[in-house]
C-alpha positions in Angstrom: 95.4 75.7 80.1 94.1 75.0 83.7 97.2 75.1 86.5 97.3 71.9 88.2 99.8 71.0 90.9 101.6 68.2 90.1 103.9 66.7 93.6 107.2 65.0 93.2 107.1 61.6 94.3 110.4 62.2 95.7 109.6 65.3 98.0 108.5 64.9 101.7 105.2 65.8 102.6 104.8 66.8 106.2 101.6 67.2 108.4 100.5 70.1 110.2 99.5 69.2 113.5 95.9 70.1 114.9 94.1 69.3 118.1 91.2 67.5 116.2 90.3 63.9 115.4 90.9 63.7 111.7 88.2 61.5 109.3 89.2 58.5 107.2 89.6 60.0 103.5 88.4 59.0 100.8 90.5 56.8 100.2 90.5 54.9 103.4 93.7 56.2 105.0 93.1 56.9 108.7 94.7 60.1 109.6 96.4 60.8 112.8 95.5 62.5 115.6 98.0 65.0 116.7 99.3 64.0 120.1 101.5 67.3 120.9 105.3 67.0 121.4 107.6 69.1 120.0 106.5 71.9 118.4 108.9 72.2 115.5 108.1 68.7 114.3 105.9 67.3 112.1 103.9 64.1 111.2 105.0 62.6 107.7 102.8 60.8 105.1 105.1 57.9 103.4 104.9 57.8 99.3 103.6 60.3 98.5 102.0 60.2 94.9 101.7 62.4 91.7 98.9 64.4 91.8 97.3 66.3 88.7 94.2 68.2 88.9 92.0 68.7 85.6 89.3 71.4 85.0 86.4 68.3 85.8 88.6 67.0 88.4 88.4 69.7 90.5 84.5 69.9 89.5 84.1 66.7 91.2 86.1 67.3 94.3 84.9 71.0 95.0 81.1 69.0 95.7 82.8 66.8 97.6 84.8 68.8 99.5 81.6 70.8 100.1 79.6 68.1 101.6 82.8 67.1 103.8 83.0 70.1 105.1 79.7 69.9 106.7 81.2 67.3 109.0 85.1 67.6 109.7 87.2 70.2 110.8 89.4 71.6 107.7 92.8 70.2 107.6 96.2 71.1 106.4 99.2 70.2 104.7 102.9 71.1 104.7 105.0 69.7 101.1 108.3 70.3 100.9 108.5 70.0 97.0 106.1 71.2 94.3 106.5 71.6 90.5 103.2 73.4 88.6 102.3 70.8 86.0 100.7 73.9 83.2 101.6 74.5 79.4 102.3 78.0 80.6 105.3 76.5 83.1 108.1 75.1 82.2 111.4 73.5 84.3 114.8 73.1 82.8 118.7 72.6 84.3 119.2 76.4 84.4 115.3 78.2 84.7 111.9 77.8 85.7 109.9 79.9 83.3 106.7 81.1 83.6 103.7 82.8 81.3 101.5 84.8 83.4 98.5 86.8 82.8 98.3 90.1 84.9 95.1 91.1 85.2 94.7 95.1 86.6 92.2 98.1 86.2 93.0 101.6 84.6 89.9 104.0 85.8 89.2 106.9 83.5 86.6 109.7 83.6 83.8 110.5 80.8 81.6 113.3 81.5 80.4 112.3 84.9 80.8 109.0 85.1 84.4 107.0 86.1 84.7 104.0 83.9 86.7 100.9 85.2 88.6 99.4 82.6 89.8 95.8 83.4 93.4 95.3 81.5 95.4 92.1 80.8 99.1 92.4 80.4 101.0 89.1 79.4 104.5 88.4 81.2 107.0 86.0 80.7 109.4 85.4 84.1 112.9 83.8 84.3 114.0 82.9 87.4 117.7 81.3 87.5 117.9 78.1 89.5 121.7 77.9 89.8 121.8 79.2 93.8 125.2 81.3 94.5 127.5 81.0 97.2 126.4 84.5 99.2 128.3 86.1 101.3 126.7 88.7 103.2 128.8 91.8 105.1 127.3 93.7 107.6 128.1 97.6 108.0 128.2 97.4 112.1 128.8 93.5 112.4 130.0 94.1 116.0 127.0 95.6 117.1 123.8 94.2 118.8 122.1 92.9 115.6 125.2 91.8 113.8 127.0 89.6 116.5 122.8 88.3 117.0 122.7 86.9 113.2 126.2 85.7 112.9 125.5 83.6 116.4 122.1 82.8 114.8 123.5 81.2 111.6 125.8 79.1 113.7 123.8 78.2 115.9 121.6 76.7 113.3 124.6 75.2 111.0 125.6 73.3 114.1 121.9 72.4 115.0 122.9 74.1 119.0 120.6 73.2 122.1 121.3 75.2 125.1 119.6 75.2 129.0 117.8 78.2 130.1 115.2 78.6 133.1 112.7 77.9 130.7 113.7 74.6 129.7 115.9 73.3 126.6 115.8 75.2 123.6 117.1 74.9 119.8 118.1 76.7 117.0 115.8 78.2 115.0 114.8 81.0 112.2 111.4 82.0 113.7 110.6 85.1 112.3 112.2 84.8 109.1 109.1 84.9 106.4 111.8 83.1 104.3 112.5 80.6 106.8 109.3 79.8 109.0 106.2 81.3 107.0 104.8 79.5 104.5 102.8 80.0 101.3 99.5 78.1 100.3 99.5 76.5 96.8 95.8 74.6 96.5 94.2 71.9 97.9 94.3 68.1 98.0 91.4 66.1 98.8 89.8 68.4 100.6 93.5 69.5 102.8 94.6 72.7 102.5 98.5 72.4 101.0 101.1 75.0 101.9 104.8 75.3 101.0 107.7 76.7 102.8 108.2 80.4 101.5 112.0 79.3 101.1 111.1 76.5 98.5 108.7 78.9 96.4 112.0 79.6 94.4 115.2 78.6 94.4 117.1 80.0 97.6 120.2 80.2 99.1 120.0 78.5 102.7 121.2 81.0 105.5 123.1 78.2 106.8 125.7 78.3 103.9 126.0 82.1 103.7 129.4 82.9 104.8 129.3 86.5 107.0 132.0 89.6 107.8 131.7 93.2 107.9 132.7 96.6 109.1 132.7 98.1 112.9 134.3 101.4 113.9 134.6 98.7 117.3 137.4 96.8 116.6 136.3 94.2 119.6 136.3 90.3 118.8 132.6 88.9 118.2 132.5 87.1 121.2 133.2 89.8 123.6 130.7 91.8 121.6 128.0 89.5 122.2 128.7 89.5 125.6 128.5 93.3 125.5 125.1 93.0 123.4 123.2 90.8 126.3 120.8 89.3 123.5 121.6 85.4 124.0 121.2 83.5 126.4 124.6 82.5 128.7 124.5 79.0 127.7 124.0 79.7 123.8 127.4 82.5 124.3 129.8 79.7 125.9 129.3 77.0 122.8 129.7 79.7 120.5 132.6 81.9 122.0 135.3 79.8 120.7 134.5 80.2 116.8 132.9 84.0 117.3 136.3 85.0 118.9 138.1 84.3 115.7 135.8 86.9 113.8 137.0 90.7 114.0 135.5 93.5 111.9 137.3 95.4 109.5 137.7 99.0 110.6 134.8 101.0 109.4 134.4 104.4 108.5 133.5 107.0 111.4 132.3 110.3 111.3 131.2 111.9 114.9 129.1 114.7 113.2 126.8 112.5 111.9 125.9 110.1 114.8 125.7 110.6 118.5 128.6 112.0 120.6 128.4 109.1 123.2 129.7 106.8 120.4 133.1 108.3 120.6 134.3 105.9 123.2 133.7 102.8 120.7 135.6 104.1 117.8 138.8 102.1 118.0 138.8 100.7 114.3 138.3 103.4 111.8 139.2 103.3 108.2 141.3 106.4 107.8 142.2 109.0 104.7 139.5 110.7 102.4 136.4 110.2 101.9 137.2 108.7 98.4 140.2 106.7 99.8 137.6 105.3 102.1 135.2 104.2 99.3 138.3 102.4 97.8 138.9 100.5 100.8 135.6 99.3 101.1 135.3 98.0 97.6 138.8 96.5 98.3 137.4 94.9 101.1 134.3 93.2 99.6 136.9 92.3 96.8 139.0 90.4 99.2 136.1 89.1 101.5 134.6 87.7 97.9 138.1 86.0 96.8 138.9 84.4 100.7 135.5 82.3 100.5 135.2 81.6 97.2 131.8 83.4 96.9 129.4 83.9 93.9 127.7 86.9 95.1 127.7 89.2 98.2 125.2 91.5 99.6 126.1 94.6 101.7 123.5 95.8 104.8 123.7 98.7 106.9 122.9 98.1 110.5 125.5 100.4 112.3 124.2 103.5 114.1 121.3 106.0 113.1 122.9 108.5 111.7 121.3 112.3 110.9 119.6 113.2 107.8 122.2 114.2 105.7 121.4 118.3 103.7 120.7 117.7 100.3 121.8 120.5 98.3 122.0 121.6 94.7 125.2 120.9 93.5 126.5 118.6 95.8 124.3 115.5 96.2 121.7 116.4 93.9 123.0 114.0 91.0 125.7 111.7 90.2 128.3 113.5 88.6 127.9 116.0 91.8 128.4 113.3 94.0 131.2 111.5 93.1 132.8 115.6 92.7 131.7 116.7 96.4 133.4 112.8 97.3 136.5 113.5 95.5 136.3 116.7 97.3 135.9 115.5 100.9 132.5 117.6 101.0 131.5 117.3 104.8 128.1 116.3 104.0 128.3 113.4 102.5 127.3 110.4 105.7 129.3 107.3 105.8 126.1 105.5 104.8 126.2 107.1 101.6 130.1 106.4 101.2 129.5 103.0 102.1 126.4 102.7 99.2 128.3 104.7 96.5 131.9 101.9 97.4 128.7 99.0 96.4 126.7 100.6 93.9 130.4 101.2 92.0 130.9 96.9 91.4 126.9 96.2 91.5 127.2 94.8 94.9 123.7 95.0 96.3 123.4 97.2 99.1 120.5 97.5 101.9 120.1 99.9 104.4 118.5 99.1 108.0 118.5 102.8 109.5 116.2 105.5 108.8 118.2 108.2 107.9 118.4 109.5 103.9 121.5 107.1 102.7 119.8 107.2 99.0 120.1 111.1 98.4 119.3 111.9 94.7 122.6 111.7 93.6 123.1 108.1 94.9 119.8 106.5 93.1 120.9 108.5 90.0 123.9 106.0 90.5 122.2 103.1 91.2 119.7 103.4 88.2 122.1 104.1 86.0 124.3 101.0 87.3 121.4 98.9 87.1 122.8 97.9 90.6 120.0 97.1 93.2 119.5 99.2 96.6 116.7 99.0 99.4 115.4 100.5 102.6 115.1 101.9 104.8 114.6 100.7 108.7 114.1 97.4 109.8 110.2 96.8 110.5 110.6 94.8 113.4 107.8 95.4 116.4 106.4 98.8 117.0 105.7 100.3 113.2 105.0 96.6 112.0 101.9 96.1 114.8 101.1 99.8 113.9 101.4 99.1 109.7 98.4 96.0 110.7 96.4 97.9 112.9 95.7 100.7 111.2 95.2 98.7 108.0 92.4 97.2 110.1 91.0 100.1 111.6 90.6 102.7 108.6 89.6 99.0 106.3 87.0 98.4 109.2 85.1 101.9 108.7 87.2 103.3 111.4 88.7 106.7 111.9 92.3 106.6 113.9 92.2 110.2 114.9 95.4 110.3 117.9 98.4 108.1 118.0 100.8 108.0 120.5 104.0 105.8 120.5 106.5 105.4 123.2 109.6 103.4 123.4 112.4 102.5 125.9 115.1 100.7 125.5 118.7 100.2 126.7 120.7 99.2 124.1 123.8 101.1 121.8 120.8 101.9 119.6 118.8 103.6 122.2 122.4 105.2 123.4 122.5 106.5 119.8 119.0 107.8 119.5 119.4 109.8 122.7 120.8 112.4 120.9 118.3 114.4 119.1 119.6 114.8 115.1 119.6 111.0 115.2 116.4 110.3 116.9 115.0 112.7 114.4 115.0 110.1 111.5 113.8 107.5 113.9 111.3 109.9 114.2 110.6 110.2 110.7 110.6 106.7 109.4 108.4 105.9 112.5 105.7 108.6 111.5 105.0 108.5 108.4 103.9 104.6 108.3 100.6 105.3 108.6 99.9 107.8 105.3 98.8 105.5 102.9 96.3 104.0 104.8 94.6 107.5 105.7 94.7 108.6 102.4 93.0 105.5 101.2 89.6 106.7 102.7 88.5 110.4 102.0 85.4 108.9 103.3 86.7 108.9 107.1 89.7 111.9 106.1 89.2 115.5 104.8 91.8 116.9 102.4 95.1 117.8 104.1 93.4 115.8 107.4 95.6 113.4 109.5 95.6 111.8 112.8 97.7 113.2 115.6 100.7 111.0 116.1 103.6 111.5 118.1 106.8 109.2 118.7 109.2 108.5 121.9 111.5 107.2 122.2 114.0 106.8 125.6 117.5 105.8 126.4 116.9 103.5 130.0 120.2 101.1 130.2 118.6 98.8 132.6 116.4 96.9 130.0 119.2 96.8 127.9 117.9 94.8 124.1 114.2 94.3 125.8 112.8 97.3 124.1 109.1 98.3 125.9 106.7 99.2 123.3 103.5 101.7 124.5 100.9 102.8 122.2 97.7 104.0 122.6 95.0 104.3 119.2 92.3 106.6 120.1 89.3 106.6 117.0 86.3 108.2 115.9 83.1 105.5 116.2 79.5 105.4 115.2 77.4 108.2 116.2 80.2 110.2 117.8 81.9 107.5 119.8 85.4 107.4 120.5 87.3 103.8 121.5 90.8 103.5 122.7 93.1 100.7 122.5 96.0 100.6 124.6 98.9 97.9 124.0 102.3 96.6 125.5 104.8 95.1 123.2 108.2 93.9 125.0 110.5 92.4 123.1 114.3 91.5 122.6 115.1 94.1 119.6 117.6 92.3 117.8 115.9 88.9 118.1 113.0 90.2 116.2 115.7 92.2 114.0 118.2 89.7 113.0 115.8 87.6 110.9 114.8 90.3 109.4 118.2 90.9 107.9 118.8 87.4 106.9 115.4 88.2 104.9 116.3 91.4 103.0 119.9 89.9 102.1 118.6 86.3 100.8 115.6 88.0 99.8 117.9 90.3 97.5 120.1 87.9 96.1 117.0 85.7 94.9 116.0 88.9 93.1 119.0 89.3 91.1 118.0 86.1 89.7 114.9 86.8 88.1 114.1 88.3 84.9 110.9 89.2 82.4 109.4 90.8 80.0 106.1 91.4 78.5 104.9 90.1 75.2 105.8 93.7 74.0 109.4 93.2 74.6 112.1 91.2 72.4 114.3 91.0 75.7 114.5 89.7 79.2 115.3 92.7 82.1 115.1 92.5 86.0 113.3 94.5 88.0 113.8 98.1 89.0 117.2 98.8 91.1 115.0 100.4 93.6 114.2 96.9 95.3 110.8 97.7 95.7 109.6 93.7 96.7 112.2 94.6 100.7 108.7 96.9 101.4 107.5 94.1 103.8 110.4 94.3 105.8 111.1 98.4 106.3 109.5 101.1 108.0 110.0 103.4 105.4 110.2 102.0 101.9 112.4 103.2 99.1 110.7 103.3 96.0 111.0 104.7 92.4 109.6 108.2 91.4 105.8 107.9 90.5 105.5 104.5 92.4 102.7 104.6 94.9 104.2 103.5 98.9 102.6 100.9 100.3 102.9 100.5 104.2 99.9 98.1 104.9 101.4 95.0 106.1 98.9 92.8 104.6 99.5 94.3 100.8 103.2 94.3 101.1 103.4 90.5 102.1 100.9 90.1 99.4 103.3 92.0 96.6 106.0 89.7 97.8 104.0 86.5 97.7 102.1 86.8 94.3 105.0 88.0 92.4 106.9 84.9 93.6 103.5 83.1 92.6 104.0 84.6 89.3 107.5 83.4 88.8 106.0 79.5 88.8 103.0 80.5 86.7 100.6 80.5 89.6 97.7 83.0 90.3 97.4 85.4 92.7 96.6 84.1 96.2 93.1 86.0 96.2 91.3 84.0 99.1 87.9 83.8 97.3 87.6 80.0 97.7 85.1 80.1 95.2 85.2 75.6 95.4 83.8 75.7 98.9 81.3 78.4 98.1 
C-alpha cells in the first residue's frame, strides 16, 4: 500500500523560522513572517488536522507544488508527533511494528561482463514502546567530560539560565543528533515536514536518566568541575550545591597502562585482584540499579587513554583464555577490558569512548556469545568528524587527497594523558585510519596499496586548558596536474562538543535494545548484532563484526542510523531524489 503520513490532532506542530515573506496557502491561511527573537523558539500553528495522503493525492499536489515553486521560497515544518497511516504499520500499547522492503544489489561476474543484480529482502521490525528508567554510569565521571554531562543534564532538568560576557544563556542539548537534529518525513502542501530525531522512536529523555560512575579521583563533582574549567562561573555556582553531593566510586587503576603524570590523581582505587575488581564493579552497577529504582543501565568509558593492550595467544585470544589470564591476575589485561568483561557478565551494555583495543578477541567472543551489546571506539567530536566530511567530499568530488597533516593542542587531563607516548599512540591510531574507506572507494584516483600521507599531533599546552586548537592542512591532486590546499582552524571546548556525544551513544544504546526483526525467512524475532554497529556515527574508529565493511564517511553513517530508524516505522529510505518537484 502507498505510506501516507497521518498527524495526530493532538501533537504540536511548530514552525521553522525563515527570513522570507511566506504566501497565503491554498487554503487561505496567511503565514507569518518570521520576526527573529529567540533562537530556540518557534512559531506554532493551532489545530492542527489529520492529514492522509493517497497515491492520486499526491499526484495532484506534486503539479501543484511544482507551479508554486516557481514563485515562493520553499518552506518548512517542525511536528512534534507523527504516526505512518500504511497497512504495512501498525501501533499497539506495547510495539510499533513495521513491514519493510529492503531493496539492495548483489554484483556478480559472467565472462566479462559484471551483472548488477537488484535484490528485495522482506523485514519485519519490533520496536518496544515501554521507555525504561536508564541509568547511565560513567567509567571517569570525575573527569572533564563526566562532571560536563552530569552538569549538562541538570542544567537542563532545572531549565538553568546563567550571565556570561556574552549575554544570557540557557540550557540546552545542541549537539546531540538525538536532541537537536531532526529527521524529514514528507511534505505538506507544498512545506517540507521534519521530526525531532528523539520522537522517531520511542526514547528515554536525558533529563530523566539518573547518572554515577567510577573515578580513580575520589574528588566531589563540584570541585571537579572547577578543576575541569568547561562551564562557565555562573552555570558552576547554581549547580555546586547538588554536584557536591555526587562522589565516584573508586575505580580501578593500573599505572602501566596510562600515563605516569596521572599518579597524583589516584586517591580512590578499587583494590584486590583483577577478578575481585570485576566483582566489585558488577556489585556496583547492582547497587547503583536497586538505589534508583532503574529499568536498565548503560556503562561508558570516558576515563583516560590507555595503551594498546598485547594480544596474545592464550591469554586474550578467546573467552575461556580470558576469564583464565583474569582469574590469574595476567598483567596484560587493561582496566578497560576488566571494566567490559564486569558488564558483558549481567548484559549491561557497555561503550567505550577511548581509542585504545578494550574489545580484544577474547572480550567480543564474550559479548557474542552473551548476546550482550558493546560499541566503540573514540568519541568523534571535532577534528576526525570535519576530516570523516571532507574527505567524503573531496575523493566523491573527483578529487585526489594526497598529504594530510593534523595537529592538536590542548590543555586538559586528556592532553596531560596523551603526552606520554604509549597512550598517544592509539590516539594516533583511531585518528589515522578514518580516512581508509573513503580512498579505497575510488581506484580511479588510488593505485593498489596507494594512500595519502597523513600524519597526527597532538600537544600537551596547559594554558588553553578544554579549548582544544585544531590545525589541518588537505593538500590534493587537481586537473591537469594541479595541486590545491586547504588549510583550516577548528577551536573548540572539547568536552562541550564531547558530552552530547555521550548522552547519544548511551540513549542511543538503550533504544537499541528495544528493537527486534526478522526476515520473512525466519519464524522468530532477534535484535541486532552485539557489536553495536548503528554508534558508527558517533566514533572515530568503529567496532564492527568480522566480514562487515567500516564505514567512516559521515554522511553514510548518519544515513545508516536514520533509515534503519525509518525502517522501524515502515518508512522508506530518505533517498533525496524528490522525484514530485522534478
Amino acid at each position: 500500500g502507498v505510506t501516507a503520513l497521518r498527524r495526530r490532532s493532538e501533537g504540536k506542530v511548530k514552525r521553522i523560522p525563515t527570513t522570507v515573506d511566506r504566501a497565503v496557502d491554498s487554503a487561505g491561511r496567511e503565514r507569518e513572517r518570521h520576526k527573529g527573537g529567540h533562537e530556540g523558539q518557534r512559531r506554532s500553528r493551532s489545530s492542527p488536522r489529520v492529514v492522509v495522503l493517497v497515491a492520486s493525492e499526491k499526484k495532484k499536489q506534486s503539479k501543484k507544488q511544482k507551479s508554486q515553486s516557481q514563485s515562493q521560497s520553499q518552506a518548512s515544518m517542525l511536528v512534534e508527533n507523527f504516526e505512518v497511516d500504511s497497512p504495512n504499520v501498525t501501533y499497539d500499547a506495547d510495539f510499533i511494528t513495521a513491514k519493510y522492503k529492503y531493496e539492495t544489489t548483489d554484483v556478480e561476474q559472467e565472462g566479462n561482463t559484471w551483472k548488477v543484480k537488484p535484490k528485495q529482502v522482506n523485514y519485519e521490525f519490533k520496536t518496544s514502546k515501554k521507555v525504561p528508567k536508564l541509568g547511565i554510569m560513567l567509567v571517569g565521571w570525575g573527569g572533564n567530560n563526566g562532571t560536563t554531562v552530569t552538569a549538562g543534564i541538570l542544567a537542563n532538568r532545572e531549565g538553568l539560565s546563567w550571565k556570561t560576557k556574552d549575554g544570557v544563556q540557557h540550557a540546552n542539548y545542541w549537539g546531540s543528533v538525538t536532541q537537536a537534529a531532526t529527521c524529514r518525513i514528507g511534505n505538506f502542501n507544498g512545506e517540507e515536514v521534519y521530526v525531532p530525531f528523539k520522537n522517531m522512536l520511542p526514547m528515554v529523555n536525558p533529563n530523566d536518566v539518573a547518572i554515577g560512575g567510577w573515578d580513580i579521583s575520589g574528588m566531589n563533582l563540584a570541585e571537579a568541575m572547577e578543576r575541569a574549567r568547561v562551564l562557565d562561573y555562573d552555570l558552576q555556582m547554581q549547580l555546586w550545591d547538588d554536584m557536591k553531593k555526587m562522589t565516584p566510586l573508586p575505580s580501578i587503576y593500573d599505572p602501566a597502562f596510562i600515563a605516569a603524570n596521572q599518579a597524583e590523581r589516584a586517591d580512590n582505587c578499587i583494590k584486590g585482584t583483577k577478578m575481585e575488581q570485576v566483582e566489585q564493579i558488577r556489585k556496583d552497577i547492582a547497587d547503583f540499579k536497586a538505589a534508583n529504582g532503574l529499568d536498565s543501565v548503560v556503562v561508558l568509558w570516558t576515563a583516560n587513554t590507555e595503551r594498546y593492550s598485547d594480544v596474545m595467544v592464550g591469554m586474550n585470544d578467546t573467552k575461556e583464555n580470558l576469564e583464565r589470564a583474569i582469574r590469574e591476575g595476567h598483567s596484560e589485561i587493561s582496566p578497560s577490558t576488566l571494566f567490559a568483561w564486569a558488564c558483558i557478565t549481567d548484559n549491561i551494555p557497555f561503550v567505550n569512548g577511548s581509542p585504545q583495543n578494550t574489545y580484544v578477541p577474547g572480550v567480543i567472543d564474550y559479548a557474542v556469545s552473551k548476546k550482550s551489546f558493546i560499541g566503540g571506539d573514540d568519541f568523534k567530536s571535532g577534528q576526525t568528524k570535519m576530516k570523516s566530511v571532507l574527505v567524503d567530499f573531496l575523493v566523491g568530488a573527483g578529487i585526489k587527497p594526497v598529504s594530510i597533516v593534523s595537529y592538536n593542542h590542548l590543555g586538559n587531563n586528556d592532553g596531560f594523558n596523551l603526552s606520554a607516548p604509549q597512550t598517544f599512540r592509539s590516539k594516533e591510531i583511531s585518528k589515522s585510519n578514518v580516512v581508509d574507506d573513503m580512498v579505497s572507494s575510488n581506484s580511479i584516483l588510488y593505485k593498489d596499496g596507494e594512500h595519502p600521507d597523513h600524519i597526527v599531533v597532538i600537544k600537551y599546552l596547559p594554558y588553553v586548558a578544554d579549548s582544544k586548537r585544531a590545525m589541518d592542512e588537505y593538500t590534493s591532486e587537481i586537473f591537469m596536474g594541479g595541486k590545491n590546499t586547504i588549510v583550516m582552524h577548528n577551536t573548540c571546548e572539547d568536552s562541550l562538543l564531547a558530552a552530547p556525544i555521550i548522552l547519544d551513544l548511551c540513549l542511543l544504546t538503550e533504544l537499541i535494545t528495544r528493537i527486534q526483526f526478522r526476515t520473512e525467512d525466519e519464524e522468530d524475532f532477534h535484535g541486532f548484532h552485539p557489536i553495536a554497529v548503528l554508534l558508527s556515527y558517533l566514533t572515530k574508529a568503529p567496532l564492527v563484526p568480522k566480514g562487515t565493511p567500516i564505514v567512516n564517511a559521515l554522511s553514510k553513517q548518519r544515513a545508516m542510523l536514520e533509515n534503519i530508524f525509518r525502517a522501524c516505522v515502515g518508512l522508506a529510505p530518505e533517498n533525496n531524489m524528490l522525484m514530485e518537484y522534478k
